[in-house]
N, C-alpha and C positions, 0 to 999 in steps of 0.2 A: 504493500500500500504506500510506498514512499515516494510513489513517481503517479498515485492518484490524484487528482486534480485539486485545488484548492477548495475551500469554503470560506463564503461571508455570512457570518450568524447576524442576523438581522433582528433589531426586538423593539419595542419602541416602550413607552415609560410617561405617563400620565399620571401624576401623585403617586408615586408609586414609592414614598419613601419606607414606609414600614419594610418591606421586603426588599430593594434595590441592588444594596449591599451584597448580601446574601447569593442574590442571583446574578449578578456581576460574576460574583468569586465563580461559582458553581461552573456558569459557562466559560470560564478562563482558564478551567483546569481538566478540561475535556480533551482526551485521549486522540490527538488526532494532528498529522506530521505538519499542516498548512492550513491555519485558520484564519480572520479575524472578526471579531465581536464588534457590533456595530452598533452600539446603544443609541436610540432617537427619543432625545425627552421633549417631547411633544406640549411642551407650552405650560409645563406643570406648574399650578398655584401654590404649591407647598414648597420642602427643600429637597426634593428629591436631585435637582443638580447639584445643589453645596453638599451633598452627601458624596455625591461622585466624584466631586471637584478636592473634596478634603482625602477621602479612601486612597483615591490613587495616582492622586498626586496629579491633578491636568491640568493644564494651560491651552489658551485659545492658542492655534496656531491658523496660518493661512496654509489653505489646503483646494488645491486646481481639480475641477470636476465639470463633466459636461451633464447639464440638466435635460434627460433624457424623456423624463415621465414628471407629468407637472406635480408639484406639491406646494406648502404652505411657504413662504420664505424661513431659509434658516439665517438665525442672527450669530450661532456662532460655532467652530466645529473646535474639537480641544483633543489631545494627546498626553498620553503621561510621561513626567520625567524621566520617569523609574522606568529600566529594562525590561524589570520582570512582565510590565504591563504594557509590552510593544503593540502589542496585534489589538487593542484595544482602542476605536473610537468613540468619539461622546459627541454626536450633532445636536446641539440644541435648536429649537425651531419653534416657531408660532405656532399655536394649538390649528391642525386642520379639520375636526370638527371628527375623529376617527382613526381605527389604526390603520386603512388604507393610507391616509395620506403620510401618516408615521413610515410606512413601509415604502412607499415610494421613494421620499427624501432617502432612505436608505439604501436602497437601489440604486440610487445618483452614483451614490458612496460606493458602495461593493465594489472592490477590485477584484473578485474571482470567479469566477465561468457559473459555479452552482453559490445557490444560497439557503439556508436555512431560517423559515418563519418560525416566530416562538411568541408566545405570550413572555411576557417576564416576569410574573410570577409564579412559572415552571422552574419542575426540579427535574435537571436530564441526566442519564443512566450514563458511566463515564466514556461506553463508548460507543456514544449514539451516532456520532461519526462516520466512522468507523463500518459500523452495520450498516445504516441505511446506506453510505458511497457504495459500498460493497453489491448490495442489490444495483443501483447504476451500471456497476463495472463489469457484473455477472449476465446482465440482458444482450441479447440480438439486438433489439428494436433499442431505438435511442427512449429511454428512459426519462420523459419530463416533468416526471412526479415521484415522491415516496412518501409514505404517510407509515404511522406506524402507533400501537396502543397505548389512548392515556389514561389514569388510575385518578385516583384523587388522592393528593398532598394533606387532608387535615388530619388530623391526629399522628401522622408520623413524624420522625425527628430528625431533625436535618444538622450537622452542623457544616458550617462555613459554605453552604451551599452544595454538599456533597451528603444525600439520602444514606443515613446511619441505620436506621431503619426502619420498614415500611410496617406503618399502627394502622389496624383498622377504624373509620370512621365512627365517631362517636354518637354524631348524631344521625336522627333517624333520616331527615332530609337528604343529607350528605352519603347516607347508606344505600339509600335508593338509586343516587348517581351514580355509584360506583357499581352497582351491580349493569345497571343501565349501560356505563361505558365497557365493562368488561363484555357483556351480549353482544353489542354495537360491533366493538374492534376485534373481538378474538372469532368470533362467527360469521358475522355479518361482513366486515369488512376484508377477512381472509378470500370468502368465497364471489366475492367481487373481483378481490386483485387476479383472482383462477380463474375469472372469464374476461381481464383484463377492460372491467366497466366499474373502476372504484366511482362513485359519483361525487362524492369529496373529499380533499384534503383537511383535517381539522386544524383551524389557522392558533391552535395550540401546539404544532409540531409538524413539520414538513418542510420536506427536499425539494429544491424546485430549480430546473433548468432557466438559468437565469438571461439566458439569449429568447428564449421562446418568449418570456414574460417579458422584456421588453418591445420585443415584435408585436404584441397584442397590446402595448399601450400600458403595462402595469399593472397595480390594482384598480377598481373602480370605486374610489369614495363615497359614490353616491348611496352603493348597495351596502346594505345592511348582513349580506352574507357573502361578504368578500374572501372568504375563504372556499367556499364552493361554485361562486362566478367565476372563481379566476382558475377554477380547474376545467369547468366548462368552456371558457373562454379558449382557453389553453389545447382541448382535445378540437375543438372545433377547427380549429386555426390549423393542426395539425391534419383533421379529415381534408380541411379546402384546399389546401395544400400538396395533397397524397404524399405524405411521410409517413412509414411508417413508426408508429411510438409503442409506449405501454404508461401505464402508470400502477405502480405499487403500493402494497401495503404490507408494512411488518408486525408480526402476530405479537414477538415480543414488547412489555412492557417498558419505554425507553421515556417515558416523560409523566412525571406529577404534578397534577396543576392543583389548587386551591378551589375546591365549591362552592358557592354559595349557601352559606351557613342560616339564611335565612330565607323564608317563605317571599317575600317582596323584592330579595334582588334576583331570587329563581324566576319568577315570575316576570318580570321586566328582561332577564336574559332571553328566558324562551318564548318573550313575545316579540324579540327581535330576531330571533331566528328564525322566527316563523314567517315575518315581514320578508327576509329576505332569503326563503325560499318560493314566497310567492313575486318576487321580483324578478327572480332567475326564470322562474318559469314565463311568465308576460315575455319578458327581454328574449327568449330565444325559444319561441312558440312556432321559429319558422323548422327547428331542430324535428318537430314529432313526427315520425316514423318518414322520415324523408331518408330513403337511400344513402343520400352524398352524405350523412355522416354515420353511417353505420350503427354500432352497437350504442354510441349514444344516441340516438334518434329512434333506434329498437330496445334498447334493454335500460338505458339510465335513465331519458326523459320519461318514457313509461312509467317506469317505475317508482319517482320522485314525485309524477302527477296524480298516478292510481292510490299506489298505498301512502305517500309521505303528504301530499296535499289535500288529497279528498277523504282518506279515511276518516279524519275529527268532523266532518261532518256526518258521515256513515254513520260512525258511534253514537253522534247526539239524537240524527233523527231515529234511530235501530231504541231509544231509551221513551217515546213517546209512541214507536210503534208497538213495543214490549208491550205498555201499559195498554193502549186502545185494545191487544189482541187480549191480556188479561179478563179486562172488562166485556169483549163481544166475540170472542172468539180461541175460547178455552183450547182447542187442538192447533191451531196459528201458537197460541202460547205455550204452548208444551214442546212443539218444534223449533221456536227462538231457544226457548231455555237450552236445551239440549245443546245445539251449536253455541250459543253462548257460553257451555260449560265446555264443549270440547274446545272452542278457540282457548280460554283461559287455561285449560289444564296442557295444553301445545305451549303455551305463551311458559308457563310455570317449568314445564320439562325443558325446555330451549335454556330457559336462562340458568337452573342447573347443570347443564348441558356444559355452557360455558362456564360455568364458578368451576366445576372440577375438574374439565377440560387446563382450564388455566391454573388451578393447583398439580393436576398431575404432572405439566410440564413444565414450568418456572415456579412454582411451590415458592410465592413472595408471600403467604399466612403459613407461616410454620407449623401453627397451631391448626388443630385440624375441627376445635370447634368453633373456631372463627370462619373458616370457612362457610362450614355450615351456617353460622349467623347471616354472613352473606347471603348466601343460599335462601333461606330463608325469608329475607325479604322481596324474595318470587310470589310469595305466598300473599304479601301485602301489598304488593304494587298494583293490582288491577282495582283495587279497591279506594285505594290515599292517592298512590303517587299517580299513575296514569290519567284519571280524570283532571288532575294540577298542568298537566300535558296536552289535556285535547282543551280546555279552556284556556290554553295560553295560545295555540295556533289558533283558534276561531278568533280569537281577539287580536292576534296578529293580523290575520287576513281582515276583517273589518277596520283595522285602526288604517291599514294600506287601501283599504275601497274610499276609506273616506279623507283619506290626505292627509291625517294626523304630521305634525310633524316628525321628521327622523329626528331620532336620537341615543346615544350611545348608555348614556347614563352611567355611574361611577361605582364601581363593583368594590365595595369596601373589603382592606386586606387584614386580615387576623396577622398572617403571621405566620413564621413555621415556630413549632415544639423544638429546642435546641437542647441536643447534650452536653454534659460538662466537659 
C-alpha cells in the first residue's frame, strides 16, 4: 500500500467545540502512508477555532488554490508550526448555511486524487484507510465510491480520539439507532454493494473519487440529502458517460458517530432526511426505469420510490384501513392482522439476523448478553421507534410540498466517555 494513492480527509466543524479536539487527534493518527486532514470551521459562533488554533499550534498562512466548486468565502486558511501536525489544514470560512458548502471549500483545498467525507464528531477504526483504498485498488471497474458500517459512539470510551472501547448505548432512543444502523449497513447495504446498486453513501463516512465529484459540480447545498445526491449524481454522470464504475460498501465497523440522545433532535434529523430524499427523487425523476442509466433507473430509483418514499404513507393509510375492516368487515381484519404479524415477525428475524451476524464476525459486544439486549430491541421497534420514523418522513414530505424553509438545525454534542 505504499505506492497507493493519497487521501484528503475532509470534515467540516460548526460549534463543534465540545468534541473538536478529540477528533482532530483521532483522525491525525490514522494508519495510512499519505494523508491530509482538512478541517473547514464553517463560521462557528462558539471557540471551536481558538480550540484548534491553541491545540496545534496554527497560524494563518497564505495558501494558492483554484476555486473549482462555489462555496461561502473563506476568511482564512492556517497551518501548524509543529511537524508532528504537517498534513493538517484548518480553513476557516463564513457559515454557508450547511455541510455541503463546508465540503466544497474543502475540495478547493484537497491536494489528493480521492477524499474522505466524515462528520467530525466521528470516531474512525485506525485503519479505515487503509480498508476502504484497498476495496478501490482491489476492483476492475474504477471504483467512485466506498461506504462502509456506522455504530453509534455514546456510551463508549474514547480516549485522545482513538475508540478504547466500544459500550453499548444507554439509552433506549440511542438503542434503537444502533440496532437500526447495524440492519441498515451489515445487511442491507452488503447486499447492495453485491448487485453493485449501493443507493447511498452515508455523509458520516465515505470514499469518494474526487475527479468525478468535481466533474459533476461538487456537493449541492441546496439539498438536504447531500450525501445521497451526490452518489446519485455521481452514478448518473458515470451511466451518461459509458464508464464503466462500481460503488462499495464495507461490512466492517470503521466509524462511530454520536446519536441523538434526545426525542427532538431525532426528530428534526429524520425530518431532514426525509426532505431530502424526497428532493433527490423530484430532481432526477427523469432517472425511473429509463435504460440509459441502468441499474439505477431499475433497481435504486425503484426502490428508494416504492419502499423508502411511499411506504410511511402505506403504513398510515394500512392503520385506518385496519380499523374500518375491524368495524365492517371482521374477515378483511383477520387477513390484515395476519400479514401485519408476518411482516413484523420478518422485520424482528432480519434485524436479529444482523445483531448476530455482526457479533459472530467482528464480536465488538464481548459480552454476549449485550448483544442480546440489542437484539432485543427488534422486539420494541415496530411498536416506539418505527412509528417516530414514518411520522418524521410524512412531515418531511409535507414541510417540502409546502416550502417550509430548509434548515440544518444544531445537533447538540454530549461528548465522548474518556479513560484515564
Amino acid at each position: 500500500m505504499n505506492h497507493a494513492p493519497g487521501i484528503s480527509i475532509i470534515t467540516g466543524a460548526y460549534n463543534e467545540s465540545v468534541t473538536i479536539i478529540d477528533n482532530v487527534h483521532s483522525l491525525l493518527s490514522l494508519n495510512y502512508h499519505k494523508f491530509e486532514l482538512v478541517v473547514v470551521n464553517d463560521g462557528s459562533s462558539d471557540d471551536t477555532l481558538d480550540k484548534l488554533i491553541k491545540e496545534f499550534k496554527l497560524e494563518e498562512t497564505k495558501y494558492i488554490f483554484e476555486t473549482v466548486v462555489p462555496s461561502a468565502p473563506i476568511r482564512g486558511i492556517y497551518r501548524s508550526t509543529d511537524m508532528a501536525y504537517k498534513n493538517l489544514v484548518v480553513i476557516d470560512k463564513f457559515n454557508g448555511g450547511g455541510k455541503a458548502d463546508a465540503l466544497n471549500a474543502g475540495l478547493n483545498i484537497a491536494k489528493y486524487d480521492y477524499f474522505l467525507n466524515i462528520d467530525v464528531d466521528c470516531v474512525l477504526d485506525f485503519d479505515t484507510l487503509l480498508i476502504m483504498m484497498d476495496v478501490v485498488l482491489n476492483e476492475k471497474k474504477r471504483c467512485i465510491g466506498v461506504g462502509a458500517t456506522l455504530r453509534m459512539s455514546n456510551s463508549s470510551f474514547v480516549n485522545r480520539g482513538t475508540m478504547e472501547n466500544v459500550g453499548v448505548p444507554k439509552k433506549l432512543l440511542v438503542r434503537f439507532q444502533e440496532l437500526e444502523y447495524i440492519r441498515s449497513f451489515v445487511l442491507g447495504k452488503m447486499a447492495w454493494s453485491y448487485l453493485n446498486a449501493v443507493p447511498n453513501i452515508s455523509g458520516g463516512l465515505g470514499l469518494f473519487d474526487k475527479e468525478i465529484v468535481l466533474k459533476i459540480g461538487g456537493y449541492d447545498k441546496n439539498s438536504l440529502g447531500e450525501d445521497m445526491d451526490l452518489v446519485f449524481r455521481m452514478v448518473g454522470y458515470m451511466q451518461e458517460t459509458n464508464q464503466p464504475y462500481c460503488v462499495r460498501s464495507v461490512p466492517r465497523t470503521l466509524c462511530w458517530t454520536e446519536g441523538p440522545e434526545t426525542l427532538k433532535i431525532l426528530v428534526r434529523q429524520r425530518i431532514r432526511w426525509s426532505r431530502g430524499l424526497f428532493q433527490i427523487l423530484k430532481k432526477n425523476k427523469k432517472v425511473f426505469l429509463n435504460p440509459k442509466y441502468g441499474r439505477m433507473g431499475f433497481i435504486i430509483f425503484p426502490y428508494n420510490l416504492f419502499f423508502e418514499f411511499l411506504s410511511p404513507f402505506v403504513e398510515f393509510i394500512g392503520i385506518f384501513v385496519l380499523i374500518y375492516s375491524y368495524f365492517y368487515d371482521p374477515i378483511a381484519f383477520m387477513n390484515i392482522l395476519y400479514l401485519i404479524i408476518a411482516v413484523i415477525s420478518f422485520y424482528i428475524g432480519l434485524s436479529f439476523s444482523a445483531v448476530f451476524l455482526d457479533r459472530k464476525v467482528f464480536n465488538y459486544y464481548k459480552n454476549g448478553f449485550v448483544t442480546l439486549g440489542i437484539s432485543a430491541m427488534a422486539l420494541l421497534e415496530p411498536f416506539i421507534y418505527h412509528p417516530i420514523i414514518v411520522y418524521c418522513s410524512l412531515k418531511g414530505y409535507y414541510d417540502e410540498l409546502t416550502g417550509k424553509k430548509k434548515k440544518w438545525g444544531v445537533m447538540t454534542r454530549k461528548g465522548f466517555n474518556k479513560t484515564n
